[in-house]
Backbone as a chain_set.jsonl record, in Angstrom:
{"seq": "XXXXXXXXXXXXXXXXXXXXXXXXXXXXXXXXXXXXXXXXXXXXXXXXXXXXXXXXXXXXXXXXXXXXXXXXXXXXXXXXXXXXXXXXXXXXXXX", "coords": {"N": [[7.625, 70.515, -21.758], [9.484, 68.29, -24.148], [8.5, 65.432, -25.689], [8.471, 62.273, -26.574], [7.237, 59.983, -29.293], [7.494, 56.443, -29.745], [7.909, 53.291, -31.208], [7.465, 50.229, -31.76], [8.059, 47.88, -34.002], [6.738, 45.054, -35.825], [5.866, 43.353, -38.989], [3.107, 42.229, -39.969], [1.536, 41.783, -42.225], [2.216, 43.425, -45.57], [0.889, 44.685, -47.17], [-1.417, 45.398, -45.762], [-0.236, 47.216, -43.38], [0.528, 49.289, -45.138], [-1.214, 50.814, -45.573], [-1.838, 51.916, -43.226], [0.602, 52.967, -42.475], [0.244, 55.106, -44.607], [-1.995, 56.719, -44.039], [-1.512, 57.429, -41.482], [1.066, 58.893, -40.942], [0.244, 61.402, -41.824], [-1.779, 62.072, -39.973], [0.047, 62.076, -37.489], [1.6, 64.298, -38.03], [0.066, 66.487, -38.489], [-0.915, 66.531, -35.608], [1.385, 68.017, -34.715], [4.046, 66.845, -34.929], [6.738, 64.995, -35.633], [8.752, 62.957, -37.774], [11.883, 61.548, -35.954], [13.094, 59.307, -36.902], [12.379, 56.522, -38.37], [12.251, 53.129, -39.749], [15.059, 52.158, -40.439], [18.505, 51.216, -39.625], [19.223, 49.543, -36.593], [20.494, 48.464, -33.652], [19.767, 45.953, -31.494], [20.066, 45.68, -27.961], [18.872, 44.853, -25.56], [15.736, 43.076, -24.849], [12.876, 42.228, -26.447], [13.695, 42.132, -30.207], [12.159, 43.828, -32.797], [11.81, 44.086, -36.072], [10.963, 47.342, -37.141], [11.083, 50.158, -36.404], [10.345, 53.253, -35.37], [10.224, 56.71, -34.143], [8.775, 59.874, -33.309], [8.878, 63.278, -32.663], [7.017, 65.199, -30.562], [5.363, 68.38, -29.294], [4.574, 67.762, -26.671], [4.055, 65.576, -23.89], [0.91, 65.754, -23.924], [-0.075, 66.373, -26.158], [0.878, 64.544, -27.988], [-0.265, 61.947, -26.959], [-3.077, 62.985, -26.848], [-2.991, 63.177, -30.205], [-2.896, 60.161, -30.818], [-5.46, 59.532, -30.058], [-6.955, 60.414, -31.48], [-9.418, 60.783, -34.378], [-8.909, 60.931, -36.789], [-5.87, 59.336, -36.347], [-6.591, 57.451, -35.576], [-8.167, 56.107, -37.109], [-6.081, 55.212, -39.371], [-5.022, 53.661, -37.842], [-6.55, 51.296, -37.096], [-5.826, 49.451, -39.784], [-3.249, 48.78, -39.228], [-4.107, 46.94, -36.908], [-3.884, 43.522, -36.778], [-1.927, 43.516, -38.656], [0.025, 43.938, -37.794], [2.412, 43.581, -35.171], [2.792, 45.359, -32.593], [4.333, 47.647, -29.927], [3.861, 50.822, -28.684], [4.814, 53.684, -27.201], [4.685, 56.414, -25.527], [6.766, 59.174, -24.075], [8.642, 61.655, -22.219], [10.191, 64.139, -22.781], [13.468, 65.933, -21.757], [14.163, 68.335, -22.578]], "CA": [[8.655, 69.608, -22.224], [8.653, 67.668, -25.577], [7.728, 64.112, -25.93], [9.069, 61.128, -27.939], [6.354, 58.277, -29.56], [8.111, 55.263, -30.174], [6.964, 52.216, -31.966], [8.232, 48.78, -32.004], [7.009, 46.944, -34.828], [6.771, 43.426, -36.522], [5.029, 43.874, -39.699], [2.951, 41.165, -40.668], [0.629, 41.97, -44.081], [2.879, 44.334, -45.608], [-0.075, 45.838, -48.152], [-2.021, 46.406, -44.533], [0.421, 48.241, -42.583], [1.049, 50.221, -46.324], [-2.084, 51.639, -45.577], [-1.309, 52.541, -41.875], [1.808, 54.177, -42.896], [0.089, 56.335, -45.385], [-2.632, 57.574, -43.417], [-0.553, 57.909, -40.13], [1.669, 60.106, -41.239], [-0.783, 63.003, -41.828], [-2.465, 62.488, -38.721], [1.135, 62.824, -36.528], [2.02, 65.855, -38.677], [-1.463, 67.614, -38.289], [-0.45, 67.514, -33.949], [2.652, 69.111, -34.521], [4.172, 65.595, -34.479], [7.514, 65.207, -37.101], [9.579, 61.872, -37.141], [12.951, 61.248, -36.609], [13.608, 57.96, -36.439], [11.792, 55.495, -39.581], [12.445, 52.295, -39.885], [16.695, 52.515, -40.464], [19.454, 50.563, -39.014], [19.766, 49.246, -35.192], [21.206, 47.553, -32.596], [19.019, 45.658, -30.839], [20.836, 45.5, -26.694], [18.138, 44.051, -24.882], [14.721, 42.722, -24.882], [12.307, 41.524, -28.096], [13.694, 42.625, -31.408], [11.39, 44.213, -33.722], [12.439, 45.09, -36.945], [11.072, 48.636, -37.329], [11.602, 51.064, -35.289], [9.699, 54.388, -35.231], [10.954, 57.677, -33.369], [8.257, 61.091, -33.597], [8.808, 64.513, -31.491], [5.952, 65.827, -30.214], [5.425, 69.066, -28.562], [4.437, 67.489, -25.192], [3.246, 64.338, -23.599], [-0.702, 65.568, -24.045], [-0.36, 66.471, -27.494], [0.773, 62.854, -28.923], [-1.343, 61.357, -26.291], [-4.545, 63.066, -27.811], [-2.786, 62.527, -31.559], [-3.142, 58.794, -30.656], [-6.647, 59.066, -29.718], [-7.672, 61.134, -32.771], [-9.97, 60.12, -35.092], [-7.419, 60.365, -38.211], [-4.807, 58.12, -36.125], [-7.324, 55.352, -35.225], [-8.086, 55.037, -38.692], [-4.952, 54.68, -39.686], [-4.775, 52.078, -36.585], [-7.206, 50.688, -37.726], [-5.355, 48.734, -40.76], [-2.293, 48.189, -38.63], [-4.254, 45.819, -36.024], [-4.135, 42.201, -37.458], [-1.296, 43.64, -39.63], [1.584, 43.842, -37.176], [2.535, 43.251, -33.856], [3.679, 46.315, -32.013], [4.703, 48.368, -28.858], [4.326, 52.099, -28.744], [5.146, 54.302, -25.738], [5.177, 58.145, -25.06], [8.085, 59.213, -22.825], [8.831, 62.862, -22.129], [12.294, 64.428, -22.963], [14.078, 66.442, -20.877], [14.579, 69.711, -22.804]], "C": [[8.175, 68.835, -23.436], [8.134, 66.161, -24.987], [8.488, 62.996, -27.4], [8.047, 59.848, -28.127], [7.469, 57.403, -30.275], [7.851, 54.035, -30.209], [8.185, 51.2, -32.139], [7.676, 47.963, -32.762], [7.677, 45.861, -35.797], [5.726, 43.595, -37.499], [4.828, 42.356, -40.265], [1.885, 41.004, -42.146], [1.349, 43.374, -44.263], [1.85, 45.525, -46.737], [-1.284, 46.467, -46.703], [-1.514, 47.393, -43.875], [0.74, 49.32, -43.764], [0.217, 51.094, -45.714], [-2.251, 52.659, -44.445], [-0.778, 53.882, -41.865], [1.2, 55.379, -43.321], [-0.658, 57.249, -44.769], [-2.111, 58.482, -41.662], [0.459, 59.019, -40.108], [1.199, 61.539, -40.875], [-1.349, 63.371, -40.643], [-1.313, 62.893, -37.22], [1.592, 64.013, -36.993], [0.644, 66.788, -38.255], [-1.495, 67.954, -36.6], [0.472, 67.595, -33.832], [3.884, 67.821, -34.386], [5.664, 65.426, -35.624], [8.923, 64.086, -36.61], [11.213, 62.35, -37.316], [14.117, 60.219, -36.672], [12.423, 56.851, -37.368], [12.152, 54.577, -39.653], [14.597, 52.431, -39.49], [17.495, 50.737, -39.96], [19.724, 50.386, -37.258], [20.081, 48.614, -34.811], [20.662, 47.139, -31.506], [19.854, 44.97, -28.849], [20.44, 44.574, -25.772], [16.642, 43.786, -25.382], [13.898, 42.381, -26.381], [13.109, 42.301, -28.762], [12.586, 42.446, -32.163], [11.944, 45.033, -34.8], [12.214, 46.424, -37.713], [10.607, 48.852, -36.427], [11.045, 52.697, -35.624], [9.977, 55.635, -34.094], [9.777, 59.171, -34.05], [8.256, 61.533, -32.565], [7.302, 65.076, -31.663], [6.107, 66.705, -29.446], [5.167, 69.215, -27.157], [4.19, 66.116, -25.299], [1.704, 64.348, -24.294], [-0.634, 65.587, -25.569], [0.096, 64.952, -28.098], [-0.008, 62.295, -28.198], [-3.02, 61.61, -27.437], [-4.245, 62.695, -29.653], [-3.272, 60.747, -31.632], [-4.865, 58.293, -30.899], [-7.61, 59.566, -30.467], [-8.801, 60.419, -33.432], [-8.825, 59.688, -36.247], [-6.073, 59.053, -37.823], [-5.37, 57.118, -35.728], [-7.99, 54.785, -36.17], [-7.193, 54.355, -39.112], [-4.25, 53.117, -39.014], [-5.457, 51.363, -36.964], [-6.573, 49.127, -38.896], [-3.85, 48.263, -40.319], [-2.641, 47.174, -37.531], [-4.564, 44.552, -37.104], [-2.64, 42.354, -38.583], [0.182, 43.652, -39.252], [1.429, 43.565, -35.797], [3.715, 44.217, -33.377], [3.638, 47.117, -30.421], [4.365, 49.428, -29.386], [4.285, 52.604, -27.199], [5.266, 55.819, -25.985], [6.088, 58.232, -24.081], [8.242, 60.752, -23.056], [10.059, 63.047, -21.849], [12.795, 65.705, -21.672], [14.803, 67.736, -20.896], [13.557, 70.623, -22.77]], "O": [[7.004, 68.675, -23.778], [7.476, 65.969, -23.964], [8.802, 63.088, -28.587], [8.006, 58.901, -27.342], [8.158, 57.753, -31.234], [7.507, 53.54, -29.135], [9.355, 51.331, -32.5], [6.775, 47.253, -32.318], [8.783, 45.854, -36.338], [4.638, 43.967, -37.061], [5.644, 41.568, -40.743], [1.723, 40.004, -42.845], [1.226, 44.298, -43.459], [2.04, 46.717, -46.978], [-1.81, 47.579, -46.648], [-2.157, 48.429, -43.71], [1.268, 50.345, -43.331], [0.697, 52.14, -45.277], [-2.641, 53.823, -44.547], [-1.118, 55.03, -41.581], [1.384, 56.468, -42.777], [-0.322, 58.433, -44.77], [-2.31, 59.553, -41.09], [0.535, 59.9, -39.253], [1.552, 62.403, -40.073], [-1.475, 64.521, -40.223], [-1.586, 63.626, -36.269], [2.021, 64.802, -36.15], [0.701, 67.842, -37.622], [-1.867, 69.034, -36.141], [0.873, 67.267, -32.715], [4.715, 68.076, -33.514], [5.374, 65.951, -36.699], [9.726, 64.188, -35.683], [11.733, 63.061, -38.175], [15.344, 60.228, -36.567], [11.52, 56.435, -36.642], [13.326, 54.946, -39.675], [15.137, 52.747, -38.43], [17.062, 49.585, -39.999], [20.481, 51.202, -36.73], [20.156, 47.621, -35.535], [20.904, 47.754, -30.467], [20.086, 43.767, -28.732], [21.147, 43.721, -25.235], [16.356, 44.363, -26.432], [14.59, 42.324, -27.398], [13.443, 43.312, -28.144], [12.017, 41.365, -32.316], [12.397, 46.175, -34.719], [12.924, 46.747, -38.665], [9.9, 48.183, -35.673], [11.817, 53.231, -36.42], [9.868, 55.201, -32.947], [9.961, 59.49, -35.225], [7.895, 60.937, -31.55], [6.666, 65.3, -32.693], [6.939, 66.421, -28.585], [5.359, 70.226, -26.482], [4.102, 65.487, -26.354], [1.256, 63.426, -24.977], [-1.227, 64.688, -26.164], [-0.768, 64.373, -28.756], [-0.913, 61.906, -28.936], [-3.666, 60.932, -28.235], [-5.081, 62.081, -30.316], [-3.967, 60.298, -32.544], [-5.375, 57.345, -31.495], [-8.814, 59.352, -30.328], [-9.106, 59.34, -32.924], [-8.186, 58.662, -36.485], [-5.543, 58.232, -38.571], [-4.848, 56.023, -35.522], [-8.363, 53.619, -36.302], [-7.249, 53.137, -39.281], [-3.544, 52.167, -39.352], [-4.85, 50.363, -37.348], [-6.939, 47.969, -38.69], [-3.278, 47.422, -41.013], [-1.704, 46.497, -37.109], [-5.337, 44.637, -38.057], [-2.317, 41.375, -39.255], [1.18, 43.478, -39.95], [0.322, 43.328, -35.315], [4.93, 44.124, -33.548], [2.557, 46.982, -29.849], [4.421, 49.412, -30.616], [3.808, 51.991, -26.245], [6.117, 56.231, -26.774], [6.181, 57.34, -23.237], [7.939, 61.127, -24.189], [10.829, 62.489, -21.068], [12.03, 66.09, -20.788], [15.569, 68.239, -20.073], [13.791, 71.818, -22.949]]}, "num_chains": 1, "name": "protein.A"}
């Protein structure tokens, strides 16, 4: 089954999290990882609002799991701690 990472974020140094972004990317694309859900427009229903919003398919639970725990994505993490204040979650889809 696939997998959905989803990120709740409050961006607070916007030239730190730049750097996030840039390197993060490459490292969810390199485990098969391909967003579809970027920042955008929502409707916040319940609980905190955070104003971006992050949505990447992954080919399972394990595979974004280990993407997470990469080296390339904990660099990238790296420059997003101190730089935002966020949620993420794996959840497994149902097709």
């Amino acid at each position: 089954m696939g997998a959905l990472w989803i990120a709740h974020v409050t961006v607070t140094d916007e030239d730190a999290y730049a750097k996030y972004a840039k390197l993060a990317g490459p490292a969810i694309a390199a485990h098969g990882g391909a967003f579809i859900a970027r920042g955008g427009r929502f409707v916040q229903l319940e609980g905190k609002e955070r104003p971006r919003n992050v949505v990447a398919r992954f080919p399972d639970v394990e595979t974004a799991e280990k993407c997470y725990h990469s080296e390339a994505y904990q660099e990238a993490l790296s420059h997003a701690r101190g730089a935002s204040e966020r949620e993420l979650l794996i959840v497994e889809t149902s097709d």
